[in-house]
N, C-alpha and C positions, 0 to 999 in steps of 0.2 A: 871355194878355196879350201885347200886341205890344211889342218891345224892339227900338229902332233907334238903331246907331250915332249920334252928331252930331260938331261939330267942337269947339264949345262951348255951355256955358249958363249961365243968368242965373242958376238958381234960389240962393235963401240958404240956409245952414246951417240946417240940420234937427233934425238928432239923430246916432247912432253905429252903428255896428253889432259885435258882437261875436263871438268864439268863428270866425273865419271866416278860410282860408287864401287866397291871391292865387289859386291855382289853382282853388276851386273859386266866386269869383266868375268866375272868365275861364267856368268850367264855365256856370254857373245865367246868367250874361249871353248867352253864346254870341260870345265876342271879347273879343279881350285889350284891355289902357289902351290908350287912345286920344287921350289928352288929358294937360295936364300944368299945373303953375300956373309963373307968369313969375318966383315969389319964392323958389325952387328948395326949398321945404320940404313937398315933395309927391313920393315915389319914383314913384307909382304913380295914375293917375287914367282913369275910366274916366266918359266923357262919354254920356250915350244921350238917349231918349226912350219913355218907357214909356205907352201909352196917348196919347200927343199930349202929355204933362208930359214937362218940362226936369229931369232927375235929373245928378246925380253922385254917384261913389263917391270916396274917396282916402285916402291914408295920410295923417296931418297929426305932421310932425316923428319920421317913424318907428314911427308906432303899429302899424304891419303886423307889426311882432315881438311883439308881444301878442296877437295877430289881433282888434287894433280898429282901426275904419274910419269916417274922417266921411263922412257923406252930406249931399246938397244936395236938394231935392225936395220930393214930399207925402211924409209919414210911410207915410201908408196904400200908398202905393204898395212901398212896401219891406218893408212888414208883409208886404204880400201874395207879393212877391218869393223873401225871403229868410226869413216866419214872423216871428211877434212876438214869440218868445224870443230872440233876435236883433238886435231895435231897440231902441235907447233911445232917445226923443224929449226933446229939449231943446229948451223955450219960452222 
């Protein structure tokens, strides 16, 4: 799968990610945040494009000390990513 930095993206909330340290997404992305939200309730955000789709990752209001993480994207693309023990998709 091809994973390329961006500046930002449109995509909407998704689902979560869980069990996962700030390190070892910088690991599995290959590049550290890159992005940040304007409402400062975001430590950590990491903007890309995986396959030609608009993804994010981010911490929302500190979840990073539990090691949960919102995502922005297709589900399936993060299934694929990061494994589907991992994702929790919220419809």
């Amino acid at each position: 799968m091809k994973i390329v930095p961006v500046c930002n993206t449109n995509a909407r909330y998704t689902g979560d990610l869980q069990n996962l340290k700030k390190t070892e997404i910088d690991k599995i992305l290959g590049f550290k945040p890159n992005g940040a939200f304007d409402d400062s309730k975001s430590r950590w955000c990491w903007d890309f494009k995986a396959n030609g789709k608009e993804c994010s990752i981010y911490d929302w209001k500190g979840s990073s000390r539990y090691g949960q993480w919102s995502f922005r994207g297709p589900a399936d693309i993060f299934q694929q990513i990061f494994g589907t023990e991992r994702v929790i998709v919220r419809q």
